[in-house]
C-alpha positions in Angstrom: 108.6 114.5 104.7 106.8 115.6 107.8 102.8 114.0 107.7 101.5 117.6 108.0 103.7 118.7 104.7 102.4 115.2 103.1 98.5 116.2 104.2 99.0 120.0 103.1 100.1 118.9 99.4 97.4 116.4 99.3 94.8 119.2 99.9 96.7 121.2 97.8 96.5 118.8 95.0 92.8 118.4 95.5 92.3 122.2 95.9 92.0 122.0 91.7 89.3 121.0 89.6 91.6 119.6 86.5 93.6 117.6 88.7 90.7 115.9 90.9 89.3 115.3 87.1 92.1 113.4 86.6 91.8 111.6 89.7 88.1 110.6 89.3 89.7 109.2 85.8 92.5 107.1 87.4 90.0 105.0 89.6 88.6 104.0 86.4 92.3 102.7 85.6 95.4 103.8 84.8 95.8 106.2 81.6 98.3 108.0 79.3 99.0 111.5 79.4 97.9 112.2 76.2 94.2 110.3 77.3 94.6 112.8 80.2 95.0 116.0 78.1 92.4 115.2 75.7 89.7 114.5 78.7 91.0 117.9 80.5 91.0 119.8 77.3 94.1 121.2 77.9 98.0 120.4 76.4 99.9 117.9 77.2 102.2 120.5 79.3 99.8 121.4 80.8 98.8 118.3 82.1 102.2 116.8 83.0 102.3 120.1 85.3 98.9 119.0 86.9 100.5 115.4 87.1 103.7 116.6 88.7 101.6 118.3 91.4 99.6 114.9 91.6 102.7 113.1 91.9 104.1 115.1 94.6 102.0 114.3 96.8 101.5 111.0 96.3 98.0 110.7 94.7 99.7 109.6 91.4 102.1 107.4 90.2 103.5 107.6 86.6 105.9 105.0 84.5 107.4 105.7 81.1 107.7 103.0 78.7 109.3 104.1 75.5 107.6 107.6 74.1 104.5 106.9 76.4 103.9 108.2 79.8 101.1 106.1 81.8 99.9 107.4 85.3 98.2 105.2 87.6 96.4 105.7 91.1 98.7 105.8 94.3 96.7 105.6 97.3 99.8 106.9 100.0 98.5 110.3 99.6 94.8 110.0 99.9 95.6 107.7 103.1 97.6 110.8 105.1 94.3 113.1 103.8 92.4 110.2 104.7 93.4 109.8 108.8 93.5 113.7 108.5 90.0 113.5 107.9 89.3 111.0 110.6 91.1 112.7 113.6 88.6 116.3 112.7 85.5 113.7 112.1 86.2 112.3 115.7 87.6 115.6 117.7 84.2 117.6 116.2 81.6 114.4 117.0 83.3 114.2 120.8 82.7 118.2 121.1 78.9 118.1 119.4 78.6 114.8 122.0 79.5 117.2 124.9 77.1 120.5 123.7 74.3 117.7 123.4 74.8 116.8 127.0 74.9 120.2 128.2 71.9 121.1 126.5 70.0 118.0 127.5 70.9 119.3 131.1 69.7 122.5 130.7 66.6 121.5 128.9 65.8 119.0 132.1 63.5 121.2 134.6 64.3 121.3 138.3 63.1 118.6 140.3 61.6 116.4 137.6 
C-alpha cells in the first residue's frame, strides 16, 4: 500500500466519533467486541463494521479465540498519521519563521 493510501484511511478511520471511542478504549487495553458494542451503544455488527474500518488501516488489531473476538491497539497506523503530522507541523513553522522575519524587517525603521 502506497503511505499516502495508508495516511488517508488512517484519517479516514479517525474522521468518526464511534470508532475514535473505541480507540480511546483500546489504550486502556485490549477488549472484546461485545465490551466494545456495549460502551458504543450500538450492535455488535455494527461495531465489527467500525472495527473492520479500524483494522484497515492499521489502528487495530483483532484475534479470535474460540466464540470471542478481542481487538487490541496497533500503533502502524497512527505512526504513518503520525510523520504525516510532523512533515505539516515543520513545513508551516519554517513558513510562519520566514513571515516573522519579513515583518521584523519591515517593522525596523530606516537608519536605526
Amino acid at each position: 500500500m502506497l503511505k499516502r493510501e495508508a495516511t488517508d484511511r488512517v484519517f479516514h478511520a479517525l474522521a468518526d466519533g464511534n470508532r475514535r471511542a473505541v480507540i480511546e478504549r483500546l489504550t486502556r487495553g485490549p477488549a472484546t467486541v461485545s465490551e466494545l458494542a456495549a460502551q458504543l451503544g450500538v450492535t455488535v455488527a455494527a461495531t465489527v463494521q467500525h472495527l473492520q474500518v479500524l483494522q484497515d488501516s492499521e489502528l487495530v488489531r483483532s484475534e479470535k479465540v474460540g466464540r470471542v473476538r478481542t481487538c487490541q491497539i496497533d500503533p502502524a497506523g497512527l505512526r504513518n498519521a503520525e510523520a504525516w503530522l510532523q512533515r505539516q507541523r515543520t513545513a508551516w513553522e519554517h513558513r510562519l519563521d520566514r513571515l516573522g522575519a519579513v515583518l521584523d524587517d519591515q517593522t525596523k525603521e530606516p537608519g536605526s
